[in-house]
C-alpha positions as CSV (number, residue, x, y, z in Angstrom):
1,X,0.5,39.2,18.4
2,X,1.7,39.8,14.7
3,X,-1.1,38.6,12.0
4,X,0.7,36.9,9.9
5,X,-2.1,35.9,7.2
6,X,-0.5,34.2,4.1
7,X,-2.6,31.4,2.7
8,X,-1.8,28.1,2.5
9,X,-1.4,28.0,-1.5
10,X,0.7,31.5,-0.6
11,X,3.1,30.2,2.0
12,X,3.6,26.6,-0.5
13,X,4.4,28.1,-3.4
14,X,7.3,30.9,-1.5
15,X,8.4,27.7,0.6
16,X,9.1,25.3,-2.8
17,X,11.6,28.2,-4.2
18,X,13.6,27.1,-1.6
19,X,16.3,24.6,-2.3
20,X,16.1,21.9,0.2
21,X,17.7,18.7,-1.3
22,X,19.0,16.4,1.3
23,X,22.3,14.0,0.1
24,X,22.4,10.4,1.2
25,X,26.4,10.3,0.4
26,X,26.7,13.6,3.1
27,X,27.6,12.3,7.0
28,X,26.7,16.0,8.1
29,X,23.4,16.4,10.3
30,X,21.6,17.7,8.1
31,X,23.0,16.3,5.6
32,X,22.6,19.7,3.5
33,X,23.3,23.3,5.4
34,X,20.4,24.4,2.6
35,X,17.8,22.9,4.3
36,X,17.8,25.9,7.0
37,X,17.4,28.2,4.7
38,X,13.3,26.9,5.1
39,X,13.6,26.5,8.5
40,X,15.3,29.7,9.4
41,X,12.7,31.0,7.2
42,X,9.9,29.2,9.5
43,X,10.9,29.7,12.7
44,X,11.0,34.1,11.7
45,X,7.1,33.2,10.5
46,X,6.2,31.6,13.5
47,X,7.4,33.9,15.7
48,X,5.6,36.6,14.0
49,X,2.6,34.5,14.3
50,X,3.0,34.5,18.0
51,X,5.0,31.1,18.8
52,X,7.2,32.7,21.4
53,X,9.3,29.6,21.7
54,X,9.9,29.0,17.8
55,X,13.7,27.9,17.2
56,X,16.0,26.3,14.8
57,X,18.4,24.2,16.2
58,X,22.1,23.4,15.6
59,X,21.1,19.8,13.6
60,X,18.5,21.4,11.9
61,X,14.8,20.6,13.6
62,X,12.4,23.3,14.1
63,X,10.4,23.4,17.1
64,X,7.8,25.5,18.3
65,X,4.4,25.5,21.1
66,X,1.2,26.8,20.6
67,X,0.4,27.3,23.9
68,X,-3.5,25.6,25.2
69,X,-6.1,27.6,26.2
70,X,-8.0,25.5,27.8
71,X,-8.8,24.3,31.1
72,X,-9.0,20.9,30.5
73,X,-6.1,18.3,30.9
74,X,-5.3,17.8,27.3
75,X,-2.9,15.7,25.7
76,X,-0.1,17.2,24.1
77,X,-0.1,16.3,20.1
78,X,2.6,17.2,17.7
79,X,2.2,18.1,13.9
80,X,5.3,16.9,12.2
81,X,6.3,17.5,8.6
82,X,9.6,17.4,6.9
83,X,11.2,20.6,5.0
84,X,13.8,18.3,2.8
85,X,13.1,17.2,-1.1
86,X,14.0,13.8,-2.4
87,X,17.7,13.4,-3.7
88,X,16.3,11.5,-6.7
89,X,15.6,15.2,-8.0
90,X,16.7,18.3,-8.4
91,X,14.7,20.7,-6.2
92,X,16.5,23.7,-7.4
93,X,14.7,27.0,-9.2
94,X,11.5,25.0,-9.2
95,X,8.9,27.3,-10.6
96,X,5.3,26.3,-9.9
97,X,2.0,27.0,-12.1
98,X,-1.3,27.0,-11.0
99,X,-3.2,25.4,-13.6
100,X,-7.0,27.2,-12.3
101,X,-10.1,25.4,-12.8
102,X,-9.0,21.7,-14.0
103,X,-11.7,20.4,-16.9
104,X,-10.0,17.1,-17.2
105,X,-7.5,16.0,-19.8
106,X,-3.9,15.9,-20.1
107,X,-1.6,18.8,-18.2
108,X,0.6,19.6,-20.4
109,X,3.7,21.5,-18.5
110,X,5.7,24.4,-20.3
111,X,9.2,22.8,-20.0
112,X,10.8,19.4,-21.2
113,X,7.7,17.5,-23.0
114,X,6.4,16.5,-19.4
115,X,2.7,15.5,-19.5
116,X,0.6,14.2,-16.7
117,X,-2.0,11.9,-18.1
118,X,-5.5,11.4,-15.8
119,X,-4.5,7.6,-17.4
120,X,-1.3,7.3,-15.2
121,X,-2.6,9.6,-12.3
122,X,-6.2,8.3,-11.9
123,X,-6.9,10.8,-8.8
124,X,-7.4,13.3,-11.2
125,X,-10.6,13.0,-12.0
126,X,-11.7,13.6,-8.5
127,X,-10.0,17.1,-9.1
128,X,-12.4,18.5,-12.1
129,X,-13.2,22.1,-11.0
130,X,-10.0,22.2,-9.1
131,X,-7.0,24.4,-9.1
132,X,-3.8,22.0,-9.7
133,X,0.1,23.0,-8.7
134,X,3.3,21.7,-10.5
135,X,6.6,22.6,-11.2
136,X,7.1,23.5,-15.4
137,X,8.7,20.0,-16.1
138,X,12.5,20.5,-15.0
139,X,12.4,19.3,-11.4
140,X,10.0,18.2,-9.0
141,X,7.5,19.9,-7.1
142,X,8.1,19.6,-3.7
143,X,4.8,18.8,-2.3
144,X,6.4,16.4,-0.3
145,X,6.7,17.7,1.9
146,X,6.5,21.3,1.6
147,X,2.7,20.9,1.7
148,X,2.8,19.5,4.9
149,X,4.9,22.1,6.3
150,X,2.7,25.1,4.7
151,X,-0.6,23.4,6.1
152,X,0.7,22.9,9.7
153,X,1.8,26.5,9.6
154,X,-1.5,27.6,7.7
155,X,-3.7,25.5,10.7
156,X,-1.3,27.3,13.2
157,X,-2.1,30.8,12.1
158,X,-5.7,30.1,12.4
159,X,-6.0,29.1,15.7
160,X,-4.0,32.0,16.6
161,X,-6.2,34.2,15.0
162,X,-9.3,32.2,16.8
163,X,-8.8,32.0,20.0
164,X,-12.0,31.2,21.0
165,X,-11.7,27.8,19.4
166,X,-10.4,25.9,22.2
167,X,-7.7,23.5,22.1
168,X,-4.8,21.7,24.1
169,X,-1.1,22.3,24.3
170,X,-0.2,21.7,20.2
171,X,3.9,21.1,19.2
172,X,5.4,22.0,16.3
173,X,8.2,19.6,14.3
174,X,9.7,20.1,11.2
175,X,12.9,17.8,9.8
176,X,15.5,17.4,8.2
177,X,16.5,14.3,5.8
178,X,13.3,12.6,5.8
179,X,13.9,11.7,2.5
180,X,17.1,9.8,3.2
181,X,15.9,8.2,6.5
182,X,17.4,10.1,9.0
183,X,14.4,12.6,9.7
184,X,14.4,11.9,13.6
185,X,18.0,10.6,13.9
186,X,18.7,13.7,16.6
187,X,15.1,15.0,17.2
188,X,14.7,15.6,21.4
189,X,12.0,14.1,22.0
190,X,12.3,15.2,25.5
191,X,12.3,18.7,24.6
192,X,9.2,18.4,22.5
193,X,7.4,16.9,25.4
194,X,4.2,15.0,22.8
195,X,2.4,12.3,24.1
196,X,1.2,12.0,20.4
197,X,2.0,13.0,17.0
198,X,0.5,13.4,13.1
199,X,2.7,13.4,10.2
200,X,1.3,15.3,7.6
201,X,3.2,13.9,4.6
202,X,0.6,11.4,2.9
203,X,-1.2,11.4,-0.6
204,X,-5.0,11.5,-1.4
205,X,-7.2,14.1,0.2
206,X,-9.1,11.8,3.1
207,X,-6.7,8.9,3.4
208,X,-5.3,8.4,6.7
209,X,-2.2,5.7,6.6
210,X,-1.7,3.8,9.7
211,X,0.8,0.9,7.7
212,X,4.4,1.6,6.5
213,X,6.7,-0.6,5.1
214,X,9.7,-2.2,6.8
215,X,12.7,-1.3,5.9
216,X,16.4,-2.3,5.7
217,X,19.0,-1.5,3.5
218,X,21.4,-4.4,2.4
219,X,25.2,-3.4,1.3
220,X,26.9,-6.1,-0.6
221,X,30.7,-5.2,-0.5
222,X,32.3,-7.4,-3.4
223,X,36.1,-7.7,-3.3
224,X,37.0,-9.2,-7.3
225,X,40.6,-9.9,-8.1
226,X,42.2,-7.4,-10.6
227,X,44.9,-7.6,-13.0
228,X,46.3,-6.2,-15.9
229,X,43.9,-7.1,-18.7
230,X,46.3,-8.2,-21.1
231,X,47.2,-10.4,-19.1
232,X,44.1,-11.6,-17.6
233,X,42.8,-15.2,-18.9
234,X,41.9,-17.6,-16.3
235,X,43.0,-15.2,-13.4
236,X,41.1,-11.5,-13.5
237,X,37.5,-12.2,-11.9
238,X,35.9,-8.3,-12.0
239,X,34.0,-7.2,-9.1
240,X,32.0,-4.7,-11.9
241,X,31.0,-8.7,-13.7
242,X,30.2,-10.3,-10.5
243,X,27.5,-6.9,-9.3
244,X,26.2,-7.6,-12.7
245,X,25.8,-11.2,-12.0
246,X,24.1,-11.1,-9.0
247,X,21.6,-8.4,-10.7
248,X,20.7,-9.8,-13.4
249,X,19.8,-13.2,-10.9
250,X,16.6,-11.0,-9.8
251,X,13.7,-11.8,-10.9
252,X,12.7,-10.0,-13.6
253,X,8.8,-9.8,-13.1
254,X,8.8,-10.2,-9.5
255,X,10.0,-8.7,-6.2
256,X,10.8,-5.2,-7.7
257,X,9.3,-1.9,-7.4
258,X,8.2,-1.6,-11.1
259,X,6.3,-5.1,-10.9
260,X,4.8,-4.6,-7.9
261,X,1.7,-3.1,-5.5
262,X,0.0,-3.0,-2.7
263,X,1.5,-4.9,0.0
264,X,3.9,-6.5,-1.9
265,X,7.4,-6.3,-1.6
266,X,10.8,-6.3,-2.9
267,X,14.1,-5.6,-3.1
268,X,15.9,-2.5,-5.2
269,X,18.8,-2.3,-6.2
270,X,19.6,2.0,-5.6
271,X,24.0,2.4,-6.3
272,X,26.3,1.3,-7.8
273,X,30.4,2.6,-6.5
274,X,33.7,1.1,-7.6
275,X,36.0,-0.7,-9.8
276,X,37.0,-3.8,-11.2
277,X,38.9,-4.8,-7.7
278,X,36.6,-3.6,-5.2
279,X,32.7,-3.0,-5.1
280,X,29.9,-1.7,-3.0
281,X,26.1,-2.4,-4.2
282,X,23.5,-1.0,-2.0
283,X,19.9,-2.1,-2.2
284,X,16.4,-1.1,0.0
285,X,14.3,-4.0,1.0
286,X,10.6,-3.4,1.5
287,X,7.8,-6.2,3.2
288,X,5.0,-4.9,5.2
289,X,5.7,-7.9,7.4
290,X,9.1,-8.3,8.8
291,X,9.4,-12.0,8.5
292,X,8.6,-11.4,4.7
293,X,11.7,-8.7,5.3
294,X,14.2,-11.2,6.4
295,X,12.8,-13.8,3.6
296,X,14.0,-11.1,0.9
297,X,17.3,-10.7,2.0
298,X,17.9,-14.2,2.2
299,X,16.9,-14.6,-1.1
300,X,19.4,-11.9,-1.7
301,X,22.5,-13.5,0.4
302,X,21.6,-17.0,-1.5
303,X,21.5,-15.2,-5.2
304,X,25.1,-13.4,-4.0
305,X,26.8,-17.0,-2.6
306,X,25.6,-18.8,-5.7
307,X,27.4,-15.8,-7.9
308,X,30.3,-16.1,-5.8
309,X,31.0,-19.9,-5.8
310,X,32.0,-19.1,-9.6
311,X,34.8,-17.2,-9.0
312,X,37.4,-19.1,-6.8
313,X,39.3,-15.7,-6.1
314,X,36.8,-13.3,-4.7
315,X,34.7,-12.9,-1.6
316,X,31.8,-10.7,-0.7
317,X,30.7,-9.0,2.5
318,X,27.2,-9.0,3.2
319,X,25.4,-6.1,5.6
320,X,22.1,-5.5,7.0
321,X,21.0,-2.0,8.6
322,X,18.0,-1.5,9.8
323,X,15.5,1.4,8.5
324,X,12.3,1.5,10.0
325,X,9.3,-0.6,11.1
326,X,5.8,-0.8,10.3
327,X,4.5,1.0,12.3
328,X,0.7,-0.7,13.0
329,X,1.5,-2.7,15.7
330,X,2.7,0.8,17.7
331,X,-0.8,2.2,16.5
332,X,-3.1,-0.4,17.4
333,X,-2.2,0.2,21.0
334,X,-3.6,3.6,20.7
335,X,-6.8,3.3,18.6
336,X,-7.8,7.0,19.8
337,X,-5.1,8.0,17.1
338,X,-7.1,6.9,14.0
339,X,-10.8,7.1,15.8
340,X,-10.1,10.9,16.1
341,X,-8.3,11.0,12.7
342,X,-11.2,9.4,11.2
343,X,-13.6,11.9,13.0
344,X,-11.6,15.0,11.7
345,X,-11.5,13.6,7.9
346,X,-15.1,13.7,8.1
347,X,-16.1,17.0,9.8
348,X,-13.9,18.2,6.5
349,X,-16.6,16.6,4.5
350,X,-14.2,14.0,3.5
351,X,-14.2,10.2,3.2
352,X,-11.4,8.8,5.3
353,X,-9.7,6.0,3.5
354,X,-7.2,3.7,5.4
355,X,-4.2,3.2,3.7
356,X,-0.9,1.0,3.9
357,X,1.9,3.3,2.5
358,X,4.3,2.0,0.2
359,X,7.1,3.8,2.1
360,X,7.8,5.0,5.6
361,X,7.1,8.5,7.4
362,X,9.2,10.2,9.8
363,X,6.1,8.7,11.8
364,X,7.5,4.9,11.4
365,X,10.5,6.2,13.5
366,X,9.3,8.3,16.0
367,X,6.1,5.5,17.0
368,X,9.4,3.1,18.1
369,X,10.8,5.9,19.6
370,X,7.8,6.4,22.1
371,X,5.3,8.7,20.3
372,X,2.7,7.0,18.8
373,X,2.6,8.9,15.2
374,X,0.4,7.9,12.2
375,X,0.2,9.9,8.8
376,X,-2.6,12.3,6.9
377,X,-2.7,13.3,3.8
378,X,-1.3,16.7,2.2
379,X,-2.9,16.4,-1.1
380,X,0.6,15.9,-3.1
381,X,0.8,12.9,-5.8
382,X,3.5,12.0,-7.7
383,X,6.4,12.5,-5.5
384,X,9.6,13.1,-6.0
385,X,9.0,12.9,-9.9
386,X,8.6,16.4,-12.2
387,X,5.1,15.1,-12.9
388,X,4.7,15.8,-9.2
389,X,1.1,18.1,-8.1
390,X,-1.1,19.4,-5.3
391,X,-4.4,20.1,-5.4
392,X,-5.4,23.5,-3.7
393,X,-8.5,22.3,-2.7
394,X,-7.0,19.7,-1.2
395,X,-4.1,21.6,1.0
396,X,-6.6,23.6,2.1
397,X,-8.7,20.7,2.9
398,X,-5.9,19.3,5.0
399,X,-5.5,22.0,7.0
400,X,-9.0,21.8,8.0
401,X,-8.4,18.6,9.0
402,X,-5.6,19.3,11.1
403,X,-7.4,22.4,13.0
404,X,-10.4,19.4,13.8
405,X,-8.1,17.1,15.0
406,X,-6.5,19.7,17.6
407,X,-10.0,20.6,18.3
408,X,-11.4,17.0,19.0
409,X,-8.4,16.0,21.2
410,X,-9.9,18.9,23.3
411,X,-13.6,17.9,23.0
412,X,-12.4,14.5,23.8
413,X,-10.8,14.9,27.3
């Protein structure tokens, strides 16, 4: 076997240099060909580490075995992270900074006036003392979830370099388009043969989230009728007015994401595409409780039919797709899950902290799909924003946790 001993904080800041912005708009699986460039980049580390069985496949998921060495019967768990970057921002020549030994205060980054404030990121102060990545203020960071994947592959290393900690049969995922919900759209689930998984893709050092959102997105196809606008009094009714119309019937300090928290939800309205005769406006719906789901886009079908009983000449299509589920009622079924979760967090000298996420996982998806798969924490805050940081401490902190979880699911059988 081939040492291959970068550190965590070394393998994170070489893996965020890497383009990896997936594109809702693309039908291609992945959605971006620049994705592999990580992954190809992955599966040549892991095989020098020793994972015989690395391998990037033709849709773009990595998969790779470390093999048990023990004698017990073991469950097999996965460790699943996603290599993609949010299409919300560019993830192109990011250039991190280590800001070394945090004292508090503002961090003020070299490029475009970008400060992040301790009064707008309150975690901060639990980071005094602390070394602190970002990106200089251009694009974002990347820490979501390119810490997740360099701590899966940093825990990896070290129990291949310590093999007499004893531990089951551990699989290795990492996915495409996470960030535009199709992270385990082709994933063979078969061929990675878990009975259980961890995402590592969550926020503050400790927290383990065992509550996502549901999701659903909601098209609303407007068809206006169009005329020559000279000649347009009492006949043109444009679909571009009646998209405004039904917007603006929001509420303005309710059921959006800028007025809202904890387990609220709401709806969002996230494009805008076409013309004066024909529309499409796309929106995300978000209630941890799917009755509270369905409720929303009501409220949303009512606002559009009372809009469209104005104009005599227009119609609108309506459509609901389904994203993902919260996924507590998967993991309440398997309490050993968060019990050993719990357990690792605190052998790290940690505090776990429950938490209901504000969002879904790859981990939402895979728990309907048969493996039970709630999320830890890789440190990152800020996401997919250029005021987005890690915390070294706290990556390498997360890996800790993840070598204790491997290690209790072997205690534990």
């Amino acid at each position: 076997m081939n040492n291959y001993n970068y550190t965590v904080v070394e393998r994170f800041l070489k893996y965020v240099k890497i383009d990896t912005q997936s594109d809702p708009e693309s039908p291609s699986q992945p959605s971006t060909e620049k994705q592999k460039d990580l992954s190809r980049i992955l599966v040549d580390e892991l095989l020098l580490m020793g994972i015989k069985d690395a391998h990037l496949d033709e849709l773009g998921y990595v998969y790779g075995t470390l093999e048990s060495n023990s004698d017990k019967n073991v469950p097999v768990i996965c460790f699943c992270s996603h290599v993609d970057t949010s299409p919300e921002m560019s993830g192109k020549n990011v250039n991190p900074t280590i800001h070394k030994n945090y004292q508090g205060g503002d961090i003020i980054l070299p490029n475009n006036n970008v400060v992040i404030s301790p009064s707008e990121h309150p975690d901060l102060k639990d980071q005094i003392g602390n070394d602190i990545i970002t990106a200089d203020g251009t694009t974002l960071l990347g820490a979501d979830d390119k810490a997740g994947v360099a701590e899966i592959m940093d825990a990896v290393n070290f129990l291949l370099n310590n093999p007499d900690i004893k531990h089951g049969t551990v699989k290795i995922l990492f996915t495409p388009d996470e960030e535009i919900g199709r992270g385990v759209d082709k994933v063979d689930l078969k061929k990675l043969g878990a009975d259980f998984a961890y995402t590592i893709d969550g926020e503050t050092a400790g927290m383990i989230e065992d509550e996502t959102f549901s999701a659903d997105e909601v098209t609303i196809k407007i068809k206006g009728f169009n005329t020559h606008p000279g000649f347009a009094k009492d006949i043109m009714e444009p679909a571009i007015k009646i998209a405004a119309d039904i917007i603006s019937a929001l509420p303005k300090d309710s059921l959006s994401p800028e007025t809202t928290s904890g387990k609220e939800g709401f709806i969002h309205p996230i494009s805008i595409n076409g013309g004066n005769d024909e529309l499409t406006l796309k929106f995300i719906i978000r209630d941890f409780d799917d009755n509270g789901l369905t409720e929303k886009e009501n409220f949303l079908r009512n606002i559009s039919e009372n809009v469209l009983k104005k104009y005599n000449r227009s119609t609108f299509e309506f459509i609901v797709k389904e994203q993902y589920r919260n996924f507590k009622n998967i993991l309440d079924k398997n309490p050993k899950l968060i019990e050993y979760a719990k357990d690792a967090v605190t052998r790290a000298g940690l505090t776990p902290v429950m938490n209901a996420i504000r969002g879904g996982t790859d981990g939402s998806r895979l728990s309907y799909m048969g493996l039970p798969c709630p999320n830890i924490f890789d440190g990152g805050h800020a996401f997919h924003s250029t005021q987005e940081w890690v915390s070294v401490q706290d990556m390498k902190k997360a890996v800790e946790v993840i070598v204790n979880l491997i290690k209790i699911w072997e205690e534990k059988s």
